[in-house]
FIDRENDREN-803291 format. One line per 4 residues: number of its first residue (from 1); their letters; for each residue x, y, z of C-alpha. Coordinates in Angstrom, 3 decimals, decimal comma, padded with zeros to 6 digits. Layout:
<pts>
NUM	a	X/Y/Z ~ ...;
</pts>
This chain:
<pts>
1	xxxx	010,936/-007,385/-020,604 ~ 010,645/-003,675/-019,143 ~ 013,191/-002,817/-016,702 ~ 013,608/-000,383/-013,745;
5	xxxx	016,072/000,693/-011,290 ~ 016,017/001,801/-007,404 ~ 018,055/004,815/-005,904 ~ 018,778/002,254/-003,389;
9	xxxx	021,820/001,476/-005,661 ~ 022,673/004,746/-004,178 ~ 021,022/005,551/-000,793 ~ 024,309/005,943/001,053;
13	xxxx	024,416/009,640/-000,684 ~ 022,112/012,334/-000,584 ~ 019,886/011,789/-003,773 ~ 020,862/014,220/-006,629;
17	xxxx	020,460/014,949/-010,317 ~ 023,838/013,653/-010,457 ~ 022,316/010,016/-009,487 ~ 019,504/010,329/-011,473;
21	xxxx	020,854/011,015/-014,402 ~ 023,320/007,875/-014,511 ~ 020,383/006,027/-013,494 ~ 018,655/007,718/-016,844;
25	xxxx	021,900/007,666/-018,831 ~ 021,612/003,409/-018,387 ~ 018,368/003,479/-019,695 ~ 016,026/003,209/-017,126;
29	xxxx	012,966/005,284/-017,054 ~ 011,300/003,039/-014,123 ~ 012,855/004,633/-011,383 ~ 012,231/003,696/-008,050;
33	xxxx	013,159/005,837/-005,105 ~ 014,277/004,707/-001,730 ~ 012,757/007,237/001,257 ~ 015,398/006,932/003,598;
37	xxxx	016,105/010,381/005,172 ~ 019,907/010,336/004,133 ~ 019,266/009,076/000,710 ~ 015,946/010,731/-000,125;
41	xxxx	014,667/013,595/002,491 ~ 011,300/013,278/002,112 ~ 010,878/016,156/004,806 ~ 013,134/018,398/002,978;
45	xxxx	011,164/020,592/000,905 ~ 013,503/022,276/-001,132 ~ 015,515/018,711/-001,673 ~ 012,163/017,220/-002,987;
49	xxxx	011,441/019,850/-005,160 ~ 015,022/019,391/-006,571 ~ 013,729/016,112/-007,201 ~ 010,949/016,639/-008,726;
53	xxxx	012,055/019,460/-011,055 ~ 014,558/016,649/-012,405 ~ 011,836/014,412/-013,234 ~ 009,838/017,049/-014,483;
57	xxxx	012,442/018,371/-016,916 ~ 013,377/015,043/-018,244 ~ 009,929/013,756/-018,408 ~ 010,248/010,691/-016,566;
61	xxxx	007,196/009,584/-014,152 ~ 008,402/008,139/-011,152 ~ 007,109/004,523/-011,019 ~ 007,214/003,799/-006,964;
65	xxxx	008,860/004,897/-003,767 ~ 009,848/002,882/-001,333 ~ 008,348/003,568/002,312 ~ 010,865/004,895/004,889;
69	xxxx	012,375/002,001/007,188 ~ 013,357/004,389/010,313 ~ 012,482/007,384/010,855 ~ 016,295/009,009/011,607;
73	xxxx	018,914/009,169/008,943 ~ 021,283/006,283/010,195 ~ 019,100/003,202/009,984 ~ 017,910/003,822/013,196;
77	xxxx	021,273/004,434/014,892 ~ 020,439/007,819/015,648 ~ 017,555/006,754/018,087 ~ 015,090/006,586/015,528;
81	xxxx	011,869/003,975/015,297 ~ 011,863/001,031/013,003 ~ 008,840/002,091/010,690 ~ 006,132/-000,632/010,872;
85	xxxx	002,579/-001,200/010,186 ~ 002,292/-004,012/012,255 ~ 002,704/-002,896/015,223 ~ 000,181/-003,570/017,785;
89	xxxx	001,516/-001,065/020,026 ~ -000,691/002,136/019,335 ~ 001,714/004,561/020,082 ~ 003,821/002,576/017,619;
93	xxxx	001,521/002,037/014,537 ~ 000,954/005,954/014,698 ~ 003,951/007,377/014,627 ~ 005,126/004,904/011,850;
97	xxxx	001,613/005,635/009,956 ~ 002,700/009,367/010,713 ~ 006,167/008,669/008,909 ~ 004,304/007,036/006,135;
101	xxxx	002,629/009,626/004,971 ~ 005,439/012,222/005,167 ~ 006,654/010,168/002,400 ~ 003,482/009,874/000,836;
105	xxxx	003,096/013,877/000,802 ~ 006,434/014,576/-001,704 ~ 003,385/013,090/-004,414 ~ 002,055/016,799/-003,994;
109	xxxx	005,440/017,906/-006,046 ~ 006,834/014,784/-007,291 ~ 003,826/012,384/-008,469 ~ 004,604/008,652/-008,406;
113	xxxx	002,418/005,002/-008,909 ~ 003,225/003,052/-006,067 ~ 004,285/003,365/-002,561 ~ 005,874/-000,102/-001,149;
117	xxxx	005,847/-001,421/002,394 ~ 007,075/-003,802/003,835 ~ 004,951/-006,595/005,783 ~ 006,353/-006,065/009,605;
121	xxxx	009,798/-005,772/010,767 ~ 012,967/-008,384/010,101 ~ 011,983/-012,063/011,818 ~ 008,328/-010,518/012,723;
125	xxxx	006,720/-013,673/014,116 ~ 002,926/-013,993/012,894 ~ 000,176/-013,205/014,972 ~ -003,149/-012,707/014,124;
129	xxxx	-003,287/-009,311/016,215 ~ -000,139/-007,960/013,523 ~ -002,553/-009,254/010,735 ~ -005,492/-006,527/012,496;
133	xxxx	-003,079/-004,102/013,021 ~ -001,701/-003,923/009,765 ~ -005,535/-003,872/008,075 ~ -005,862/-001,227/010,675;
137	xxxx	-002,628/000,695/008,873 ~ -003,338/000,267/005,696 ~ -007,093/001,377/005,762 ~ -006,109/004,660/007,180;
141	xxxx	-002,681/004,819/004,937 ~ -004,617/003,453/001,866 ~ -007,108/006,387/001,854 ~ -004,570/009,122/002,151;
145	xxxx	-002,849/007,622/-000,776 ~ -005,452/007,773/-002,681 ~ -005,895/011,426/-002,290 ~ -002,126/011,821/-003,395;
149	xxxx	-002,720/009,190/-006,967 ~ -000,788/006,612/-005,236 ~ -001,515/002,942/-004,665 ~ 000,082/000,544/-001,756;
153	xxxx	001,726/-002,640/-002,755 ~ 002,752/-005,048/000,407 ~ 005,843/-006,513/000,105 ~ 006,999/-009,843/000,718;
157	xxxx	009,900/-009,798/003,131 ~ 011,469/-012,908/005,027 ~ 010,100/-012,894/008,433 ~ 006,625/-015,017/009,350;
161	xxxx	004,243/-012,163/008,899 ~ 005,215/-011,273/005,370 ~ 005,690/-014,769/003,358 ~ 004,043/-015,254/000,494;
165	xxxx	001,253/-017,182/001,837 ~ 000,579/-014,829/004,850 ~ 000,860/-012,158/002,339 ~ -002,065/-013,997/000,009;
169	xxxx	-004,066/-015,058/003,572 ~ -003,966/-010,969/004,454 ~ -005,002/-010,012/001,109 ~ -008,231/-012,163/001,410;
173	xxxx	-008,741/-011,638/005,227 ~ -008,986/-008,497/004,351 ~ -010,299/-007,004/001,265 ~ -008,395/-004,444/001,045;
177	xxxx	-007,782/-004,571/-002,625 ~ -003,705/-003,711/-002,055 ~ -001,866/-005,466/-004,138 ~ 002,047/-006,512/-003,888;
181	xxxx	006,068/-005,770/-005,160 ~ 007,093/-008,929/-005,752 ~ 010,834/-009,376/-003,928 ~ 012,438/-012,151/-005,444;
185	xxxx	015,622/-012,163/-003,320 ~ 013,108/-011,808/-000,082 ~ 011,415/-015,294/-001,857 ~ 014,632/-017,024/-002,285;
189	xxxx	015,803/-017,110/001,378 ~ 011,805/-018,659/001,692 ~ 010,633/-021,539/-000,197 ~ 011,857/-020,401/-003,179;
193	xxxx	011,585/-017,944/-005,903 ~ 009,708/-020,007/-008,226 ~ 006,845/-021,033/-005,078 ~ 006,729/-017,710/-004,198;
197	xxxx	006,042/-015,803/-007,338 ~ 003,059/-018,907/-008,319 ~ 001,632/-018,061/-005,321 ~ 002,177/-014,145/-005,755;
201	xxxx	001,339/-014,391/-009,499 ~ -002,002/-012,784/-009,672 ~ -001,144/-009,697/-007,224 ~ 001,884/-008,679/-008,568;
205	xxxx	001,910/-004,766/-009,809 ~ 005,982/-004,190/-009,394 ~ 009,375/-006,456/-008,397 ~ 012,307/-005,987/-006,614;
209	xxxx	014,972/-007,802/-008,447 ~ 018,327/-008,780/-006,575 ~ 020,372/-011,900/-005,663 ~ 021,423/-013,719/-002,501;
213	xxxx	023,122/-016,999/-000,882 ~ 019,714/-017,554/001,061 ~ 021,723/-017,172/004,458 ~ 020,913/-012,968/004,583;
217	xxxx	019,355/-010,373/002,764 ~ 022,469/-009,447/000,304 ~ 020,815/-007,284/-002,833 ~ 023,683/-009,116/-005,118;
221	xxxx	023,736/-008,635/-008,738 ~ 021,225/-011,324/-010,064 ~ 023,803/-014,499/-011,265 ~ 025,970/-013,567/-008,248;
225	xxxx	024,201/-015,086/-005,731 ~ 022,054/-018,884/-005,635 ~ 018,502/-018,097/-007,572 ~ 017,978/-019,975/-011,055;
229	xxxx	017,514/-017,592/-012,780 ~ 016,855/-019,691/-016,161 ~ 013,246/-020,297/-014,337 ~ 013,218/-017,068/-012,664;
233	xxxx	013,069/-015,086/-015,748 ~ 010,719/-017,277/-017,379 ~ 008,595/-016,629/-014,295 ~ 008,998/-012,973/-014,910;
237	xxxx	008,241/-012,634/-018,761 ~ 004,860/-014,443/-017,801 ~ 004,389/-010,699/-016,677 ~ 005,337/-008,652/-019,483;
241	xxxx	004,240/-004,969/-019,299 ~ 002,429/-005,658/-016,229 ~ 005,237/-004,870/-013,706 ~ 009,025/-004,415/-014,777;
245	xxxx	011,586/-006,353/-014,211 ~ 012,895/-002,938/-011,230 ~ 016,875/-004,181/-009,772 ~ 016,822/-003,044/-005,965;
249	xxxx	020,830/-003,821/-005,545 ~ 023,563/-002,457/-003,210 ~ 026,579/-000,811/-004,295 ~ 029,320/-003,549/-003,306;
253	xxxx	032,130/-000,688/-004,640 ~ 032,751/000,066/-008,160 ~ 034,221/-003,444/-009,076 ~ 031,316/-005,128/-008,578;
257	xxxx	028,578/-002,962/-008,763 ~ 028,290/-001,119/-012,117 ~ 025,864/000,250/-014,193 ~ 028,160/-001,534/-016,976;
261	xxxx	027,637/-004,771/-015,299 ~ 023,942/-004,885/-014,663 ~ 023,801/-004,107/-019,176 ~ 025,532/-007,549/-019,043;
265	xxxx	022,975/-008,935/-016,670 ~ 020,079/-007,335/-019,204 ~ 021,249/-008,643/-021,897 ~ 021,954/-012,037/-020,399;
269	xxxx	018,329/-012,575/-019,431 ~ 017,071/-011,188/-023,061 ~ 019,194/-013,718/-024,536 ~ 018,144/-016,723/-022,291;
273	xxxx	015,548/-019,409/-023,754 ~ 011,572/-019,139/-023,865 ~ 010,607/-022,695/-023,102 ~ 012,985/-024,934/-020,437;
</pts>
């Protein structure tokens, strides 16, 4: 299997070459970057062209960015608005479209595949109005992206909206031809990781790969939460160089969370069996 990493391992800190090139040292050259302001300041133009110039001298290509969240640096603690396409609320939709594409626009000096958003806020209940708004979004969102080489992939998250078969209805309500970052630890605190990714299957372009106790949205190591992830990775290698296998885990402190560690959890999924 291919693997990746996301600075979200890291999106405490201000994103630096220091980061980056641990994250390279490990071996990863699908990097992921989280657009949070205080990780990743996508309006900074002299900290994205720091950015860039890393990738650019180490000739990586960034594989995906992750959409901003809020549009503050605090996690919307600072007053700012939780970004979200589904808002029906015009006002709303706008200014998170508008915060969007600030992200979108570091492609002009650091190019990247995919941008990935998420499918409403936390516990979004469905409503067929979110479903419009967001084809509303991503119409408008999906053609400036274009202009910038990028392509949106919906993710599925665990709130009513954004479940694996809303995200499948959506995709064929639609059209749109978007298709979706597979979040395994989002599917487990669903119906399951295994239901999720065969209904999933045929969109999938990237993963999130992380761990939880189903009870909240923990980004563990994988083996340090609940999933099985005998089937799990036998689910995965069904992709092979389709989408890599990209970790999206927190840093639990240096005991826990290690670049050393997640080797172990490599090579422990190389090593497991083909065929159950």
């Amino acid at each position: 299997m291919e693997y990746g990493l996301s600075t979200y391992l890291y999106v405490n800190e201000r994103l630096s070459s220091h980061n980056l090139d641990k994250v390279l040292g490990a071996g990863f050259k699908n990097i992921e970057l989280f657009a949070a302001r205080q990780h990743l300041d996508y309006t900074d133009r002299n900290h994205v062209r720091d950015v860039g110039q890393w990738f650019r001298d180490h000739q990586v290509m960034l594989h995906s960015v992750h959409a901003p969240l809020y549009t503050d640096a605090d996690w919307g603690r600072l007053g700012g608005l939780a970004v979200s396409v589904a808002y029906v609320e015009r006002r709303l939709r706008i200014d998170s479209m508008d915060e969007i594409k600030r992200a979108l626009d570091i492609a002009d000096y650091l190019p990247f595949r995919f941008l990935i958003i998420h499918m409403g806020l936390p516990d979004e209940e469905y409503d067929l109005n979110k479903f419009d708004a967001v084809m509303t979004s991503l119409e408008h969102l999906k053609v400036f992206a274009k202009d910038r080489g990028v392509q949106l992939l919906l993710e599925n998250v665990p709130n009513e909206l954004g479940s694996p078969e809303r995200l499948v209805e959506f995709l064929h309500y639609t059209r749109l031809g978007v298709k979706i970052c597979f979040d395994i630890g989002h599917a487990h605190m669903g119906a399951g990781a295994h239901a999720a990714f065969e209904t999933l299957r045929e969109h999938i372009a990237s993963t999130h790969i992380h761990d939880n106790r189903r009870e909240k949205d923990d980004h563990l190591m994988p083996f340090d939460g609940t999933i099985e992830w005998t089937e799990a990775v036998r689910d995965l290698r069904q992709g092979k160089s389709q989408f890599p296998v990209l970790f999206e885990i927190r840093d639990y402190g240096p005991e826990i969370t290690t670049l050393a560690r997640l080797a172990e959890v490599m090579n422990r999924m190389e090593t497991m069996p083909q065929e159950g």
